[in-house]
PyMOL Python script that loads the backbone (N, CA, C, O; Angstrom):
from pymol import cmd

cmd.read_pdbstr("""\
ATOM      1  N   UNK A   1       0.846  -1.175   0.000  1.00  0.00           N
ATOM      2  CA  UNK A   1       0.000   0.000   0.000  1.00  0.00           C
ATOM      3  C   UNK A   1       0.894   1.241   0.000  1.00  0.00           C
ATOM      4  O   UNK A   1       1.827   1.171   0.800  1.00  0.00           O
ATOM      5  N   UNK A   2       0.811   2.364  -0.726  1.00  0.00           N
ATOM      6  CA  UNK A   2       1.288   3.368  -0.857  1.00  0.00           C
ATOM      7  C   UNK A   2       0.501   4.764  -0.190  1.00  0.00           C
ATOM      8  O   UNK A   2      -0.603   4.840   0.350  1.00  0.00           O
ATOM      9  N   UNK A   3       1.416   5.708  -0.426  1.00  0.00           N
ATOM     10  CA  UNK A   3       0.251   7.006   0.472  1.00  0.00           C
ATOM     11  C   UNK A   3      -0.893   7.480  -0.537  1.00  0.00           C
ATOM     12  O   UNK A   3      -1.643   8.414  -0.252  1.00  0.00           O
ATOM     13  N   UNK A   4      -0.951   6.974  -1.392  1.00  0.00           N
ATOM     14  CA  UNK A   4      -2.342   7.311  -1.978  1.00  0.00           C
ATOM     15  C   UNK A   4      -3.346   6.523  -1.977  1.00  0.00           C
ATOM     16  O   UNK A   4      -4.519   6.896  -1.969  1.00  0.00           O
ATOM     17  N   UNK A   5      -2.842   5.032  -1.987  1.00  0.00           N
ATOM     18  CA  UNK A   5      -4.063   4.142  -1.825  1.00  0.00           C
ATOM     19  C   UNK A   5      -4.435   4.514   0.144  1.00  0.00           C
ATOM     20  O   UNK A   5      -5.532   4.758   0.647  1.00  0.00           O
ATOM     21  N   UNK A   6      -3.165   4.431   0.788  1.00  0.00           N
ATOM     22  CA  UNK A   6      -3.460   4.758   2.384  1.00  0.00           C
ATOM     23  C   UNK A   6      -4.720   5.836   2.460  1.00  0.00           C
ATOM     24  O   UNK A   6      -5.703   5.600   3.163  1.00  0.00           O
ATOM     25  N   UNK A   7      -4.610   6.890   1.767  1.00  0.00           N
ATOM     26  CA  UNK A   7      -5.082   8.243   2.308  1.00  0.00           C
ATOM     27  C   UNK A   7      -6.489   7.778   1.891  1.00  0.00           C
ATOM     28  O   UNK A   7      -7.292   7.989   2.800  1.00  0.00           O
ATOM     29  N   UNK A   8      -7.157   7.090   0.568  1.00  0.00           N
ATOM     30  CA  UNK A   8      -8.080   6.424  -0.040  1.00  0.00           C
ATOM     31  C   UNK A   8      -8.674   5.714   1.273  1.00  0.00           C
ATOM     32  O   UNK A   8      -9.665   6.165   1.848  1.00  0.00           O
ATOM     33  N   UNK A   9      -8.066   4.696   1.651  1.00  0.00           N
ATOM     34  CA  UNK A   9      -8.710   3.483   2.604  1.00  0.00           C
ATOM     35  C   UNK A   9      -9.284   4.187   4.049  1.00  0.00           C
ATOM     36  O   UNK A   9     -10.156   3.651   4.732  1.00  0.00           O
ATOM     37  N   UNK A  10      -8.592   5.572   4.412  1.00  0.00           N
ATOM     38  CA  UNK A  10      -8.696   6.196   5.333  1.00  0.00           C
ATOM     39  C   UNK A  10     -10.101   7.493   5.095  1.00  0.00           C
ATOM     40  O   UNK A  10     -11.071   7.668   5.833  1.00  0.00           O
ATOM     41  N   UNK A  11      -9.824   8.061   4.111  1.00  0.00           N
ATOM     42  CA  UNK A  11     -10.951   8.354   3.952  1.00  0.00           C
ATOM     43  C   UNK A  11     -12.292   7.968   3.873  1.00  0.00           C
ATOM     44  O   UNK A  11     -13.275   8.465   4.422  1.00  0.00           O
ATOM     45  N   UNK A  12     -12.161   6.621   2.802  1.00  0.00           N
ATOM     46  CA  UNK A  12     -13.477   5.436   3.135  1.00  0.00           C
ATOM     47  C   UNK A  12     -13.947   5.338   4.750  1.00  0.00           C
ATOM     48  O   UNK A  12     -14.985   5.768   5.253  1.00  0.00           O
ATOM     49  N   UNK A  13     -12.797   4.603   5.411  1.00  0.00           N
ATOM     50  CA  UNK A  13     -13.149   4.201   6.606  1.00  0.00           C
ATOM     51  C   UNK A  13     -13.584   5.496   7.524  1.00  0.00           C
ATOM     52  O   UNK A  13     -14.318   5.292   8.491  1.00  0.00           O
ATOM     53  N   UNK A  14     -13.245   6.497   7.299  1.00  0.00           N
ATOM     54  CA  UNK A  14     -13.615   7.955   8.520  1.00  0.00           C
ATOM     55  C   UNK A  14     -15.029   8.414   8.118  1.00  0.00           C
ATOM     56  O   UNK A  14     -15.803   8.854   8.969  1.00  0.00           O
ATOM     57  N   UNK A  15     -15.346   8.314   6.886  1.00  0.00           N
ATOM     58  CA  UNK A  15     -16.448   8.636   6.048  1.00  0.00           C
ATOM     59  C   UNK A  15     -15.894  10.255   5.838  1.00  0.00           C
ATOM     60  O   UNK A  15     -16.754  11.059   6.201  1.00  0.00           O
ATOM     61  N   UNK A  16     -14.701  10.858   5.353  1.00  0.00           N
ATOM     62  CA  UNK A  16     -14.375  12.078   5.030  1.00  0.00           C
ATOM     63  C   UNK A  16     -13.934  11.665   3.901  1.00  0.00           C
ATOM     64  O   UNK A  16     -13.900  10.511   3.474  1.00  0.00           O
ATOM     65  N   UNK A  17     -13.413  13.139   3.160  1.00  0.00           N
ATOM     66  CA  UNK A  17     -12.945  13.265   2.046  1.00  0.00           C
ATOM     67  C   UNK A  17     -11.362  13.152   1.785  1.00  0.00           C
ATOM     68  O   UNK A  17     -10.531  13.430   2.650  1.00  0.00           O
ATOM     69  N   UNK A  18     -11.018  12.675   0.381  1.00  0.00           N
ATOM     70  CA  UNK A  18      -9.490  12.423   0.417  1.00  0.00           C
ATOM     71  C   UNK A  18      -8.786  13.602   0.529  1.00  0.00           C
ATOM     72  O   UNK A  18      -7.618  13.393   0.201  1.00  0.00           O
ATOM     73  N   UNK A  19      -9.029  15.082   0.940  1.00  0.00           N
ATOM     74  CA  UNK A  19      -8.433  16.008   0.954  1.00  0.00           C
ATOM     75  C   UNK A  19      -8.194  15.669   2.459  1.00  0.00           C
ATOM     76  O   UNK A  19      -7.082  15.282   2.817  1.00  0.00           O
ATOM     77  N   UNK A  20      -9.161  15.800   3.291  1.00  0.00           N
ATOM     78  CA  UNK A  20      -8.954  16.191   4.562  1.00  0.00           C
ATOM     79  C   UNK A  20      -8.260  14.308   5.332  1.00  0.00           C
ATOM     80  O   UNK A  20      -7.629  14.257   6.388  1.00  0.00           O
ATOM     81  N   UNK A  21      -8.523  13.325   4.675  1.00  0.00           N
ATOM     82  CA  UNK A  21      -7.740  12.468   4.899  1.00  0.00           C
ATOM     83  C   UNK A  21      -6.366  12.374   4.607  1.00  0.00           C
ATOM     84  O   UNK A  21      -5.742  11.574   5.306  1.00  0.00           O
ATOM     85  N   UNK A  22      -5.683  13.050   3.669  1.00  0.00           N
ATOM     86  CA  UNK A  22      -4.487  13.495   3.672  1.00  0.00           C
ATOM     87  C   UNK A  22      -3.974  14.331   4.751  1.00  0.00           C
ATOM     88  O   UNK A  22      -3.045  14.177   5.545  1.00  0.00           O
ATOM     89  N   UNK A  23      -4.894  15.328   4.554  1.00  0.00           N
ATOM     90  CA  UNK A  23      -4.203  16.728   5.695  1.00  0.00           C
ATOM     91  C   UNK A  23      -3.835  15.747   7.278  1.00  0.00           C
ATOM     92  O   UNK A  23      -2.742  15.955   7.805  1.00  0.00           O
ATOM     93  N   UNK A  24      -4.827  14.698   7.948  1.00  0.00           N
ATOM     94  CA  UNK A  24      -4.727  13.985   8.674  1.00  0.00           C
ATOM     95  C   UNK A  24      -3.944  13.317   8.879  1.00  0.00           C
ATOM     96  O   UNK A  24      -3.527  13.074  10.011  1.00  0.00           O
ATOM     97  N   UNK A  25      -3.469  12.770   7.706  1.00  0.00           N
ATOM     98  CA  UNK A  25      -2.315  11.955   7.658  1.00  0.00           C
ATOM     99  C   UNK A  25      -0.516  13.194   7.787  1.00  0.00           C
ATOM    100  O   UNK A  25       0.569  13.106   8.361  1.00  0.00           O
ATOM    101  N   UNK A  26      -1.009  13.904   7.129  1.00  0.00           N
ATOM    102  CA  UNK A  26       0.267  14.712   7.146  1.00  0.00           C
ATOM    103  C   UNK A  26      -0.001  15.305   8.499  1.00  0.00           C
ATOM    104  O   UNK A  26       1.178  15.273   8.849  1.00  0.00           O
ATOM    105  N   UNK A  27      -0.576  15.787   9.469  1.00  0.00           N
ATOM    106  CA  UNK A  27      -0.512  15.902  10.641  1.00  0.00           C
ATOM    107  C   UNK A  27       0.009  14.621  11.796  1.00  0.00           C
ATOM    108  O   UNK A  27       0.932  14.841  12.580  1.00  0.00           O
ATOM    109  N   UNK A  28      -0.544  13.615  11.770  1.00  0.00           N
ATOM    110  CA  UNK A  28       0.026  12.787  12.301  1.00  0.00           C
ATOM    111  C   UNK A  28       2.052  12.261  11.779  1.00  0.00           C
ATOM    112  O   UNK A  28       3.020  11.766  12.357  1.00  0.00           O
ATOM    113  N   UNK A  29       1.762  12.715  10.566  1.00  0.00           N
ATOM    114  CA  UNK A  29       3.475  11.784  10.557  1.00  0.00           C
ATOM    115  C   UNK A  29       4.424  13.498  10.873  1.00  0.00           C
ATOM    116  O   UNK A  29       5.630  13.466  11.119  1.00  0.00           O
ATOM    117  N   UNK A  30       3.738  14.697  10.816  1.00  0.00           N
ATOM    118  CA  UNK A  30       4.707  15.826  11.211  1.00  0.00           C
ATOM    119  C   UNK A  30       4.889  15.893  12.392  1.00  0.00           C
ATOM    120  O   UNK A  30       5.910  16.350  12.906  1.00  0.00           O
ATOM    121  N   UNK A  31       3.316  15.163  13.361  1.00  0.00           N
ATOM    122  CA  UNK A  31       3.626  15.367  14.779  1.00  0.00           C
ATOM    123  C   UNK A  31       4.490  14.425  15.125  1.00  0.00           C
ATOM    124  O   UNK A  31       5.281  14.993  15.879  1.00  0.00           O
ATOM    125  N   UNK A  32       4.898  12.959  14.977  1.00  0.00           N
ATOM    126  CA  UNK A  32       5.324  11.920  14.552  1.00  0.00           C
ATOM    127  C   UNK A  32       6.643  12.235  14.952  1.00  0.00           C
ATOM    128  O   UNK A  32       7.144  12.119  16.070  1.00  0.00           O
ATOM    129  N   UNK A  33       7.337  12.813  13.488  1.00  0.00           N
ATOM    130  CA  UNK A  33       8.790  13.115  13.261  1.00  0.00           C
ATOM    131  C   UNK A  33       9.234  14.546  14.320  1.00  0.00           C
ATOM    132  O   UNK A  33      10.394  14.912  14.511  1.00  0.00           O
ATOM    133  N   UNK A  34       8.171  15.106  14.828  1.00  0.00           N
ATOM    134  CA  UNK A  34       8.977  16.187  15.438  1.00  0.00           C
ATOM    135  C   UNK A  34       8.811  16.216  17.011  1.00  0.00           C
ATOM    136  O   UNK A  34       9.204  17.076  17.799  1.00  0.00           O
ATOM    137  N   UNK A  35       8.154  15.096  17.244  1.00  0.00           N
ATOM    138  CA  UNK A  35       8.339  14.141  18.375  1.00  0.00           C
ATOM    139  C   UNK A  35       9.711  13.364  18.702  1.00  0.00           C
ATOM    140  O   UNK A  35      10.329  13.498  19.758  1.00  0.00           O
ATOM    141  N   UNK A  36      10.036  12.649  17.787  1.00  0.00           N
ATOM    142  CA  UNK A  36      10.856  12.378  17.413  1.00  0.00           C
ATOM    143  C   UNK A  36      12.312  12.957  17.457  1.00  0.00           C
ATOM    144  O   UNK A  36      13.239  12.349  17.993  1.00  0.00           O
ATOM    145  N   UNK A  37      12.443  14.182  16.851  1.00  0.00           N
ATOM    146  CA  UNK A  37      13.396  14.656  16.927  1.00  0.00           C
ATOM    147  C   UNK A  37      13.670  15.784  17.795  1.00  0.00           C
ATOM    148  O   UNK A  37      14.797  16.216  18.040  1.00  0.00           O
ATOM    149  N   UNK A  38      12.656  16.202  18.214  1.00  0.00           N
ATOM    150  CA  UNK A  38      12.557  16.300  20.130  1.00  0.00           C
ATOM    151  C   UNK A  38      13.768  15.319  21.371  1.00  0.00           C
ATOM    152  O   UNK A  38      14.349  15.631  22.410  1.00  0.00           O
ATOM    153  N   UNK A  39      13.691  14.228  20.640  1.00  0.00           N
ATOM    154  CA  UNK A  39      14.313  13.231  21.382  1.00  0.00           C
ATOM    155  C   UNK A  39      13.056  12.028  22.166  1.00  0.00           C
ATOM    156  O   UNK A  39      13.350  10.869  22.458  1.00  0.00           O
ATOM    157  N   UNK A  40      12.280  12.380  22.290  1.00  0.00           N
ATOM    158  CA  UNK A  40      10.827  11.798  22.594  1.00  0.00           C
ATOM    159  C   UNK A  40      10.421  10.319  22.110  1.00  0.00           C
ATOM    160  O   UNK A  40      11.022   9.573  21.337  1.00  0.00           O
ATOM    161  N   UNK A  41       9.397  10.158  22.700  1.00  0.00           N
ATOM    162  CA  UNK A  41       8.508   8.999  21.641  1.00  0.00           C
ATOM    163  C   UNK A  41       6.901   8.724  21.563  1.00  0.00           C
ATOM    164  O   UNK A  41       6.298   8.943  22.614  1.00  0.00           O
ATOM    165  N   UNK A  42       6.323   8.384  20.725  1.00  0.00           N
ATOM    166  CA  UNK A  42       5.268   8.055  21.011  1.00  0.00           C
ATOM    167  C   UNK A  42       4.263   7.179  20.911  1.00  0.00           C
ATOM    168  O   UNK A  42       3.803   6.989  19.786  1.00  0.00           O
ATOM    169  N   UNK A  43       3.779   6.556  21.891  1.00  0.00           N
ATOM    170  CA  UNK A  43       3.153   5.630  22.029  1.00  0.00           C
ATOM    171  C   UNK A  43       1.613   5.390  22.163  1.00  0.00           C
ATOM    172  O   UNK A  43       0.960   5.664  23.170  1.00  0.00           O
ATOM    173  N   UNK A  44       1.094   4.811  20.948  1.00  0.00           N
ATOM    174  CA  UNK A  44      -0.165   4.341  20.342  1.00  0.00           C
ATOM    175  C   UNK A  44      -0.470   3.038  21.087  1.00  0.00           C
ATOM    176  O   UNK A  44       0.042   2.072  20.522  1.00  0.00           O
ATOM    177  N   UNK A  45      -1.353   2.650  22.510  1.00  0.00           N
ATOM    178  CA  UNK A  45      -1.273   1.845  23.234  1.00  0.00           C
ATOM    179  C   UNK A  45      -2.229   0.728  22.077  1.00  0.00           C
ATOM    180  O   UNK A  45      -2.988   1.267  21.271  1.00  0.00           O
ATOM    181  N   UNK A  46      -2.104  -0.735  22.102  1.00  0.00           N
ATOM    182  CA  UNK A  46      -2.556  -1.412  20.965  1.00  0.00           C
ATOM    183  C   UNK A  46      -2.046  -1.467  19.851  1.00  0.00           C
ATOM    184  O   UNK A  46      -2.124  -2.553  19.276  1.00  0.00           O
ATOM    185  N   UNK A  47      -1.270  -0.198  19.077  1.00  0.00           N
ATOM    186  CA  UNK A  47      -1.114  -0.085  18.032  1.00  0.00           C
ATOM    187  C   UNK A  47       0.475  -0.262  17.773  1.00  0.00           C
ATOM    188  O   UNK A  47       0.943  -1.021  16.924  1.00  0.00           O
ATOM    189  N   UNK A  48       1.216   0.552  18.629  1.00  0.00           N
ATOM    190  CA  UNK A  48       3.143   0.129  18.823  1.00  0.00           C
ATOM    191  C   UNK A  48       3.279   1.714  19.552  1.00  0.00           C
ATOM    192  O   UNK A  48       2.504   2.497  20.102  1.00  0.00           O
ATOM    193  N   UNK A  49       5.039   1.672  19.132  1.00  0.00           N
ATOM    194  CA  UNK A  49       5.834   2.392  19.920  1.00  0.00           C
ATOM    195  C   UNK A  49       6.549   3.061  19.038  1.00  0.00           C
ATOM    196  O   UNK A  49       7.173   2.346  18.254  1.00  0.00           O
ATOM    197  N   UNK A  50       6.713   4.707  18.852  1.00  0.00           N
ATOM    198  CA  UNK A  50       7.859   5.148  17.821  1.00  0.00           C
ATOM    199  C   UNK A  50       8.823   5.804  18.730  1.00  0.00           C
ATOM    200  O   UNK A  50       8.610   6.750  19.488  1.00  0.00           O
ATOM    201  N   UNK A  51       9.906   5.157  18.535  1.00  0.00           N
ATOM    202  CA  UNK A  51      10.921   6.097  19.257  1.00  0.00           C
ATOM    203  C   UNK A  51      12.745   6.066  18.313  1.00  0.00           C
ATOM    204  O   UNK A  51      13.103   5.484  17.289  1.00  0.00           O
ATOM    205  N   UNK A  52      13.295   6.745  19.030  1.00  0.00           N
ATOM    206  CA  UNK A  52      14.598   7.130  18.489  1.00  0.00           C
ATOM    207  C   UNK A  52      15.662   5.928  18.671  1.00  0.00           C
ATOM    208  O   UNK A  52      15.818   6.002  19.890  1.00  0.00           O
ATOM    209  N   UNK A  53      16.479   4.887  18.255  1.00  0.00           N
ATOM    210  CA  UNK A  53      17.466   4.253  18.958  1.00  0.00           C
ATOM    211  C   UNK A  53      18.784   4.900  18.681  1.00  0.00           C
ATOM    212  O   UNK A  53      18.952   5.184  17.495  1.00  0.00           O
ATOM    213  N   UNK A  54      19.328   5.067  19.137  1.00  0.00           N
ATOM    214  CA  UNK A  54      21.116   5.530  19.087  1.00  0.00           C
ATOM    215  C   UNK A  54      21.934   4.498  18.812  1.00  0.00           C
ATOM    216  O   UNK A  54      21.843   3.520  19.555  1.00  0.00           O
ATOM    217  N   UNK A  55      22.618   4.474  18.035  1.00  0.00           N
ATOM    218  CA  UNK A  55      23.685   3.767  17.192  1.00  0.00           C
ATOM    219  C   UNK A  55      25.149   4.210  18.012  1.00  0.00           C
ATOM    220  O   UNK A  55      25.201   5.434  18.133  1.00  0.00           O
ATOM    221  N   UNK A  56      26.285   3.535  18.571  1.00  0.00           N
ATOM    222  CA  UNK A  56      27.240   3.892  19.044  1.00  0.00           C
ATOM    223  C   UNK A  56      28.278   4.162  17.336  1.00  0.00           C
ATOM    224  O   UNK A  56      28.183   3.958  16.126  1.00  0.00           O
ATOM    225  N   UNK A  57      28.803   4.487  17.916  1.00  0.00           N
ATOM    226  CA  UNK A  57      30.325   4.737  16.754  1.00  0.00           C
ATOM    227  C   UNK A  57      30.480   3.379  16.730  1.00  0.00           C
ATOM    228  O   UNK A  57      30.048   2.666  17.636  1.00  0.00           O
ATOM    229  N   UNK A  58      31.211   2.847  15.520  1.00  0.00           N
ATOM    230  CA  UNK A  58      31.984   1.416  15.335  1.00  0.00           C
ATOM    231  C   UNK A  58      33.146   1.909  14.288  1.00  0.00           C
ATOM    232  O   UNK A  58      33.067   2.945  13.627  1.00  0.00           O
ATOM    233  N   UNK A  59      33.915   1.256  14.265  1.00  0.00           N
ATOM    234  CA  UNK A  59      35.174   0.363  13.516  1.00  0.00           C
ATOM    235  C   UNK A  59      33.960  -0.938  12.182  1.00  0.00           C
ATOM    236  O   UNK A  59      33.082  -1.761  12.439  1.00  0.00           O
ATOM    237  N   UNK A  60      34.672  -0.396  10.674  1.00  0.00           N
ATOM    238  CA  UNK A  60      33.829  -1.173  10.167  1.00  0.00           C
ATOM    239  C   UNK A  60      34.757  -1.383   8.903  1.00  0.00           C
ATOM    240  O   UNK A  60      35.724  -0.667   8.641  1.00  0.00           O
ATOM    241  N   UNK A  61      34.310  -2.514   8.121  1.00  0.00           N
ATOM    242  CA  UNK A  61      35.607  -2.345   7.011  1.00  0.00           C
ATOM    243  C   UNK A  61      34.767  -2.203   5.517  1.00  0.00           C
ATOM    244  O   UNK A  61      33.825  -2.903   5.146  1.00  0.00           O
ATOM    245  N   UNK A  62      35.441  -1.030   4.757  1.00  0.00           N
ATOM    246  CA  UNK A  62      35.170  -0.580   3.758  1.00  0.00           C
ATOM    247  C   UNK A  62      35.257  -1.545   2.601  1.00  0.00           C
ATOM    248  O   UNK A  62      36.412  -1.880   2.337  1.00  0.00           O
ATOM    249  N   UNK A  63      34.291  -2.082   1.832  1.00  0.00           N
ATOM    250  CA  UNK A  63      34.000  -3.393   1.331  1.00  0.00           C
ATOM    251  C   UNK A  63      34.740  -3.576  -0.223  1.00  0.00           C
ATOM    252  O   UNK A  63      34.889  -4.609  -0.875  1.00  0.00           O
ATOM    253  N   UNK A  64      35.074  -2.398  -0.496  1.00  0.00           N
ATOM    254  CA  UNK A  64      35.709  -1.542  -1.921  1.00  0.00           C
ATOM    255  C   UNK A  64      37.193  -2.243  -1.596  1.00  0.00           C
ATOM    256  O   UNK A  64      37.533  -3.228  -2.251  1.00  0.00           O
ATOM    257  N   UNK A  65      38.157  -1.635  -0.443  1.00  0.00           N
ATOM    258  CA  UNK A  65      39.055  -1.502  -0.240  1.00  0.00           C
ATOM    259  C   UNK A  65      39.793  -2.737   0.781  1.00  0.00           C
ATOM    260  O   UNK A  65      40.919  -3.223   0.879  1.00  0.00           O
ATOM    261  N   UNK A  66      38.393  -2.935   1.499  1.00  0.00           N
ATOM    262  CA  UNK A  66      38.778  -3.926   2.659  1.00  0.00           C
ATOM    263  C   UNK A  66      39.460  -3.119   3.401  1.00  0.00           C
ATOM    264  O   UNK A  66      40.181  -3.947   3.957  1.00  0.00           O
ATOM    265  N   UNK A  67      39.860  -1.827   3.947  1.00  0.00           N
ATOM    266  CA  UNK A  67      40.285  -1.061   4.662  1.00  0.00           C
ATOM    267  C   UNK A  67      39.576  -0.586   6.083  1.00  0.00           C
ATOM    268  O   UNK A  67      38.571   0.095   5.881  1.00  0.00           O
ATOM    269  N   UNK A  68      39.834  -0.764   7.213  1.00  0.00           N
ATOM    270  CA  UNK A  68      39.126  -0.416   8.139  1.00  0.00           C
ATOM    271  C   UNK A  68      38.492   1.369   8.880  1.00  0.00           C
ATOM    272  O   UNK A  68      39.209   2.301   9.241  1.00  0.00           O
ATOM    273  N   UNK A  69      37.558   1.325   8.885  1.00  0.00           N
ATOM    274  CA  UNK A  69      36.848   2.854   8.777  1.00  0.00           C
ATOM    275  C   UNK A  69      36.045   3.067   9.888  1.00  0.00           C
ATOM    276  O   UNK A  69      35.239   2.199  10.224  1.00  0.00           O
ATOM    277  N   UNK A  70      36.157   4.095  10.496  1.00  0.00           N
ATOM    278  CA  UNK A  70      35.128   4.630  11.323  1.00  0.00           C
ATOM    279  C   UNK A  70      33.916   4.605  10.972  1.00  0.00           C
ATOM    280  O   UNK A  70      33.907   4.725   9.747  1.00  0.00           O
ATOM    281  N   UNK A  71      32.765   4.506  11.410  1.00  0.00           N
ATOM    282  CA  UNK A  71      31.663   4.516  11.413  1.00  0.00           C
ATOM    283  C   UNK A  71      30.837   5.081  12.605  1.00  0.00           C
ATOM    284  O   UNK A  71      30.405   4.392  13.529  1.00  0.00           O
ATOM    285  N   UNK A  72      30.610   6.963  12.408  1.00  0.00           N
ATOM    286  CA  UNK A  72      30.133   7.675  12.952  1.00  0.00           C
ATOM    287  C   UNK A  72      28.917   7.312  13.604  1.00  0.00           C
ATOM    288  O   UNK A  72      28.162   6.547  13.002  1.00  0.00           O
ATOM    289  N   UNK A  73      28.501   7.869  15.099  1.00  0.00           N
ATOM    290  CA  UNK A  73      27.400   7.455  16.130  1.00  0.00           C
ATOM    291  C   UNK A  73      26.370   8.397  15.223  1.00  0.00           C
ATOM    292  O   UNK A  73      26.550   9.475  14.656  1.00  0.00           O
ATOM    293  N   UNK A  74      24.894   7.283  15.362  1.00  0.00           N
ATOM    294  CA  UNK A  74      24.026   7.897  14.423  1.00  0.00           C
ATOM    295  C   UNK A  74      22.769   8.191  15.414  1.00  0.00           C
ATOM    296  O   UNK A  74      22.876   8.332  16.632  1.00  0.00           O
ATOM    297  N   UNK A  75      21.959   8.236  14.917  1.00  0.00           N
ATOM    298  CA  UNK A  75      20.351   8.190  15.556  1.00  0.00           C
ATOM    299  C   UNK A  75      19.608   8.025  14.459  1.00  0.00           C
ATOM    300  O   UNK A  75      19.680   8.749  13.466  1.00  0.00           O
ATOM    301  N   UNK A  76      18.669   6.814  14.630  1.00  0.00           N
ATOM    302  CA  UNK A  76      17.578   6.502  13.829  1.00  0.00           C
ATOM    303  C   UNK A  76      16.538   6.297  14.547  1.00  0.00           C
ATOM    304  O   UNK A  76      16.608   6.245  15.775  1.00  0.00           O
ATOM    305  N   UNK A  77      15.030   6.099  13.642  1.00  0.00           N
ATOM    306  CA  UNK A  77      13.543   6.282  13.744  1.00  0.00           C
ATOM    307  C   UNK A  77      13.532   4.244  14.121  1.00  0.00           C
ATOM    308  O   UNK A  77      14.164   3.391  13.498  1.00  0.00           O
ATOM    309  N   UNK A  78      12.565   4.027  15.344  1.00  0.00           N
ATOM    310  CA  UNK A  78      12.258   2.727  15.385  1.00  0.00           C
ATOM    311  C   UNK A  78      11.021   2.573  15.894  1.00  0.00           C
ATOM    312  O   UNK A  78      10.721   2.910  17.039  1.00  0.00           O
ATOM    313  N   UNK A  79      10.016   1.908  14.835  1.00  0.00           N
ATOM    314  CA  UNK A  79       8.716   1.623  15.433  1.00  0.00           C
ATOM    315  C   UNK A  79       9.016  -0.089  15.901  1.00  0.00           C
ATOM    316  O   UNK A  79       9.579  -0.884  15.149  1.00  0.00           O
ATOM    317  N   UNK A  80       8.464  -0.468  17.420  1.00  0.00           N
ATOM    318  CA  UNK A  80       7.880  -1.329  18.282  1.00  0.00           C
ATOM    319  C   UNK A  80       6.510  -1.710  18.018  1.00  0.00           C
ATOM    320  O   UNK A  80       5.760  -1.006  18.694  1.00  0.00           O
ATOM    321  N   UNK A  81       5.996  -2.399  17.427  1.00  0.00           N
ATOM    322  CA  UNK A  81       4.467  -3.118  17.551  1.00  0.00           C
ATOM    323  C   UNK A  81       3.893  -3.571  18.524  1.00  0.00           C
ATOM    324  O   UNK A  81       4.474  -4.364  19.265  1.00  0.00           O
ATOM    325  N   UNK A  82       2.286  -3.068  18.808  1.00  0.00           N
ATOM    326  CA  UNK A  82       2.118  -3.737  20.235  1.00  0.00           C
ATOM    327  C   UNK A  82       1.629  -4.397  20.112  1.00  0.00           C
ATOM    328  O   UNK A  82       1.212  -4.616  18.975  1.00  0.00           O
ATOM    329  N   UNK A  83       1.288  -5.246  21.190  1.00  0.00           N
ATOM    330  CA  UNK A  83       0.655  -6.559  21.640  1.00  0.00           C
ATOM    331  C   UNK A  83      -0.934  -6.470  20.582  1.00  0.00           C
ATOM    332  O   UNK A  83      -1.151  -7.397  19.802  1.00  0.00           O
ATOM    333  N   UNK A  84      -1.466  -5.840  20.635  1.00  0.00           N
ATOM    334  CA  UNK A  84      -2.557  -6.157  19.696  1.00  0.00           C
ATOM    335  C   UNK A  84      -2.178  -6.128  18.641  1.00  0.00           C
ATOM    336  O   UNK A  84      -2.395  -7.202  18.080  1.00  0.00           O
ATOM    337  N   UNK A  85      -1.489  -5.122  17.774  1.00  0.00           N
ATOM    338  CA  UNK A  85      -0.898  -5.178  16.097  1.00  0.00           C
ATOM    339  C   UNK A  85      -0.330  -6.524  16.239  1.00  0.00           C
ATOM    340  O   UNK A  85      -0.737  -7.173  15.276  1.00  0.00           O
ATOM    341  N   UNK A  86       0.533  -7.360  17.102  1.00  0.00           N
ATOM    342  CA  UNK A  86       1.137  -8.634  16.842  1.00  0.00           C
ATOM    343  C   UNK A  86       0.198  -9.533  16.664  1.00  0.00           C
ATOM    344  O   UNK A  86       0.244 -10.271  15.680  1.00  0.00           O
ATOM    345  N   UNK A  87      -0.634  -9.607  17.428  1.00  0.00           N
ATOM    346  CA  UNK A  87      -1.945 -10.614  17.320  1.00  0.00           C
ATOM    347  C   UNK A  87      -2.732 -10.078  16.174  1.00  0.00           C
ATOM    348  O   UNK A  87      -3.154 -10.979  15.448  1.00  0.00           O
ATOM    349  N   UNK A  88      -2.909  -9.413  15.968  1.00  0.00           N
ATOM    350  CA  UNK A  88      -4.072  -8.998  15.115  1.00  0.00           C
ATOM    351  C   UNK A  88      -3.317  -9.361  13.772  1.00  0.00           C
ATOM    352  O   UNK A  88      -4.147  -9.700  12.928  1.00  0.00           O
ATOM    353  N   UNK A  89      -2.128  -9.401  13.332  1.00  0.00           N
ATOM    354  CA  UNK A  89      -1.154 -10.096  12.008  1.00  0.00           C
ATOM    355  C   UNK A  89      -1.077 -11.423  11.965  1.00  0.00           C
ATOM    356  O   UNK A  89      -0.999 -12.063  10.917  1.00  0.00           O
ATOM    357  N   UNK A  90      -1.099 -12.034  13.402  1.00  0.00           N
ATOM    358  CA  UNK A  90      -0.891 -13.362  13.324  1.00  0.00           C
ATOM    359  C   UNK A  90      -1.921 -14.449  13.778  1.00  0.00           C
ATOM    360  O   UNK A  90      -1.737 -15.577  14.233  1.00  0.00           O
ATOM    361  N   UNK A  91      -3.390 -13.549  13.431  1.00  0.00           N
ATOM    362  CA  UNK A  91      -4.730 -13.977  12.960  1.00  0.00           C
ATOM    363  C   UNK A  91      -5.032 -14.800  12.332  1.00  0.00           C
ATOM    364  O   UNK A  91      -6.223 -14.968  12.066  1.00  0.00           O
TER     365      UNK A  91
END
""", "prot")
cmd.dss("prot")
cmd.show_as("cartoon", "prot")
cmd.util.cbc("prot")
cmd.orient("prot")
């Protein structure tokens, strides 16, 4: 599913229109990401968990060269599924 069929299935199901089912959707993933990069997280009880994980620095070897390389400490986006999304997939 892509964000146009998404915004489609969402509108059906709300009984609104695909304009304002978009705008909805782009509100939730802006509040989302700037939650997020807040340092924060947020949690959809039933549904999962979005939060930040931190990556340490590593030593890694450059696959070109076989040469060994730093590999700068990062921060990435990680959604957690909850207990109902797990069950409710493995229906």
């Amino acid at each position: 599913m892509n964000k146009t069929e998404l915004v489609a299935a969402m509108a059906e199901q709300a009984g609104i229109s695909k304009k304002d089912a978009e705008k909805a959707l782009k509100a939730f993933t802006d509040a989302v990401a700037g939650e997020l990069k807040a340092g924060g997280k947020v949690q959809l009880v039933g549904f999962g968990t979005f939060e930040v994980a931190e990556k340490k620095a590593r030593e890694g070897i450059n696959p070109l060269t076989k040469k060994p390389m730093s590999i700068p400490a990062s921060k990435a986006p990680k959604f957690k599924a909850g207990k109902a999304l797990k069950d409710l997939v493995n229906a």
